[in-house]
KOLBATI-708734 format. One record per residue (C-alpha): residue in one letter; x, y, z. Coordinates in Angstrom, 3 decimals. Each point is the difference from the previous one (the first is absolute). Layout:
BEGIN
- A,X,Y,Z
...
This chain:
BEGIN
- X,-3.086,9.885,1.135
- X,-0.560,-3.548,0.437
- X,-0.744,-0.938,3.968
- X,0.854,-3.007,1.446
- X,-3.322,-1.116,0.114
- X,-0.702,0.500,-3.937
- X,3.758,-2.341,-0.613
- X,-1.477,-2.641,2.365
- X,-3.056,-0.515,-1.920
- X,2.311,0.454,-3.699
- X,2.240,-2.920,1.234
- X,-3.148,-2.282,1.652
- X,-2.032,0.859,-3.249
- X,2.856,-1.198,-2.485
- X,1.481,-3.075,2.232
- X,-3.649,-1.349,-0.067
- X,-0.389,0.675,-4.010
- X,3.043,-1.780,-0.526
- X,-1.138,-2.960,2.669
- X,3.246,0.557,1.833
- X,-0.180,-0.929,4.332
- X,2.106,2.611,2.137
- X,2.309,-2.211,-0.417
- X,0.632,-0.199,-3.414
- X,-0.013,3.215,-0.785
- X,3.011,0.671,2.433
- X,1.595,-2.879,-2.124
- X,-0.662,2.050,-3.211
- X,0.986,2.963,1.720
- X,3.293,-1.268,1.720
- X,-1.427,1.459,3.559
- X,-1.361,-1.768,3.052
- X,-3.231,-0.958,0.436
- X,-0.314,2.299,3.184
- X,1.055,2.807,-2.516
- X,-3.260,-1.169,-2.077
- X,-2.294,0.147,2.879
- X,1.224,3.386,1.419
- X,-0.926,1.691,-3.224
- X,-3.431,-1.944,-0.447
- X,-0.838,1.429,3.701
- X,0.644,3.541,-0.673
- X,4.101,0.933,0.812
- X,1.430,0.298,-3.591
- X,2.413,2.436,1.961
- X,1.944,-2.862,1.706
- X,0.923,-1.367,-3.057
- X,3.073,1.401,-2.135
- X,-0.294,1.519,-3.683
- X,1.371,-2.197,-1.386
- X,-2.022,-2.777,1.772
- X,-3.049,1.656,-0.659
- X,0.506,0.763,-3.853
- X,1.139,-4.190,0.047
- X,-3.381,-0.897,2.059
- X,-2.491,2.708,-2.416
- X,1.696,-1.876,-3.413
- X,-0.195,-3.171,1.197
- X,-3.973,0.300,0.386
- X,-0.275,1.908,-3.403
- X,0.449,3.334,1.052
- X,2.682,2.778,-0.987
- X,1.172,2.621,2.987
- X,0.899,3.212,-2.127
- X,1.616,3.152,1.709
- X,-0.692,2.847,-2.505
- X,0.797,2.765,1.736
- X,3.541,-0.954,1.150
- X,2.402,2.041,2.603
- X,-0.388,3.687,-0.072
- X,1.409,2.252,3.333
- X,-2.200,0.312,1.985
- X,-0.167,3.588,0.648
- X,-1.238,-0.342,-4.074
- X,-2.859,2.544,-0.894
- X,-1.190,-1.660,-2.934
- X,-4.096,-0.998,0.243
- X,-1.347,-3.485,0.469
- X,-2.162,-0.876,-2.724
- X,-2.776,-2.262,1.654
- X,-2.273,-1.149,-2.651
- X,3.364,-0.786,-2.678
- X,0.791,-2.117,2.681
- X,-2.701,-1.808,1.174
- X,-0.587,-0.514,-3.879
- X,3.801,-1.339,-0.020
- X,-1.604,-2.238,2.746
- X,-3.272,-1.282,-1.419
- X,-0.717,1.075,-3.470
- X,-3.006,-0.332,-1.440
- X,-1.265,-2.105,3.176
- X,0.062,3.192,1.793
Protein backbone atom coordinates (compact mmCIF):
# COMPACT_ATOMS: atom_id res chain seq x y z
CA UNK A 1 0.00 0.00 0.00
CA UNK A 2 1.21 3.25 -1.05
CA UNK A 3 1.54 5.85 2.17
CA UNK A 4 1.12 9.25 1.92
CA UNK A 5 4.55 9.90 2.27
CA UNK A 6 5.70 7.54 -0.78
CA UNK A 7 2.63 9.73 -3.18
CA UNK A 8 4.26 12.98 -1.94
CA UNK A 9 7.60 12.18 -3.16
CA UNK A 10 5.81 10.32 -6.70
CA UNK A 11 4.06 13.71 -7.40
CA UNK A 12 7.33 16.12 -6.25
CA UNK A 13 9.60 13.61 -8.25
CA UNK A 14 7.44 13.82 -11.58
CA UNK A 15 6.31 17.73 -11.31
CA UNK A 16 10.13 18.46 -11.14
CA UNK A 17 10.95 15.94 -14.26
CA UNK A 18 8.45 17.61 -16.17
CA UNK A 19 9.77 21.32 -14.89
CA UNK A 20 6.25 22.06 -13.77
CA UNK A 21 5.98 24.89 -10.37
CA UNK A 22 3.10 23.85 -7.84
CA UNK A 23 1.38 25.85 -9.68
CA UNK A 24 1.30 24.50 -12.88
CA UNK A 25 0.77 21.31 -12.16
CA UNK A 26 -2.64 22.21 -10.42
CA UNK A 27 -3.28 23.92 -13.89
CA UNK A 28 -2.59 20.54 -15.64
CA UNK A 29 -4.40 18.87 -13.07
CA UNK A 30 -7.58 21.17 -12.86
CA UNK A 31 -7.02 21.39 -8.80
CA UNK A 32 -5.78 24.22 -6.61
CA UNK A 33 -2.52 24.89 -5.93
CA UNK A 34 -3.16 24.33 -2.08
CA UNK A 35 -4.39 20.82 -3.28
CA UNK A 36 -0.69 20.49 -4.87
CA UNK A 37 1.08 21.45 -1.78
CA UNK A 38 -1.00 19.29 0.66
CA UNK A 39 0.02 16.19 -1.20
CA UNK A 40 3.80 17.29 -1.67
CA UNK A 41 3.78 17.68 2.36
CA UNK A 42 2.53 14.34 3.18
CA UNK A 43 -1.75 14.37 3.38
CA UNK A 44 -2.67 12.59 0.06
CA UNK A 45 -5.79 11.66 2.29
CA UNK A 46 -7.34 15.19 2.09
CA UNK A 47 -7.50 15.05 -1.37
CA UNK A 48 -10.45 13.18 -3.31
CA UNK A 49 -9.94 10.09 -5.79
CA UNK A 50 -10.62 11.52 -8.26
CA UNK A 51 -8.35 14.55 -7.48
CA UNK A 52 -5.64 12.44 -6.65
CA UNK A 53 -5.73 10.02 -9.78
CA UNK A 54 -5.98 13.84 -11.83
CA UNK A 55 -2.82 15.21 -9.67
CA UNK A 56 -0.61 11.41 -10.03
CA UNK A 57 -1.37 11.65 -14.21
CA UNK A 58 -0.71 14.97 -14.51
CA UNK A 59 3.02 14.43 -13.15
CA UNK A 60 3.39 11.13 -15.22
CA UNK A 61 2.12 8.76 -12.95
CA UNK A 62 -0.90 6.17 -13.19
CA UNK A 63 -3.01 5.41 -9.70
CA UNK A 64 -4.23 1.70 -10.35
CA UNK A 65 -6.69 -0.07 -7.85
CA UNK A 66 -6.24 -3.82 -8.63
CA UNK A 67 -7.83 -5.33 -6.09
CA UNK A 68 -11.23 -3.55 -6.30
CA UNK A 69 -14.35 -3.84 -3.67
CA UNK A 70 -14.72 -7.15 -2.04
CA UNK A 71 -17.03 -7.39 1.54
CA UNK A 72 -15.26 -6.99 3.89
CA UNK A 73 -15.93 -9.84 6.06
CA UNK A 74 -14.07 -11.60 2.64
CA UNK A 75 -11.69 -14.57 3.62
CA UNK A 76 -9.77 -14.63 0.60
CA UNK A 77 -5.64 -14.12 1.29
CA UNK A 78 -3.69 -11.00 0.48
CA UNK A 79 -1.02 -11.76 -1.79
CA UNK A 80 1.89 -9.32 -0.72
CA UNK A 81 4.71 -9.82 -3.02
CA UNK A 82 2.01 -10.00 -6.45
CA UNK A 83 1.29 -6.80 -5.22
CA UNK A 84 4.10 -4.98 -4.38
CA UNK A 85 5.34 -6.41 -7.85
CA UNK A 86 1.94 -4.81 -9.31
CA UNK A 87 3.55 -1.75 -7.54
CA UNK A 88 7.19 -1.67 -8.60
CA UNK A 89 8.17 -4.32 -10.99
CA UNK A 90 11.35 -5.05 -11.72
CA UNK A 91 12.55 -1.86 -9.59
CA UNK A 92 11.57 -3.81 -6.65
Amino acid sequence: MLLNQDIAERVREGRRRLGLSQSDLAKTAHVSRATIARVEGGAADSVSLGAMQRVLNAANWDLRLERGVVPSSSTTSFDVEAYLDSLYGEAR
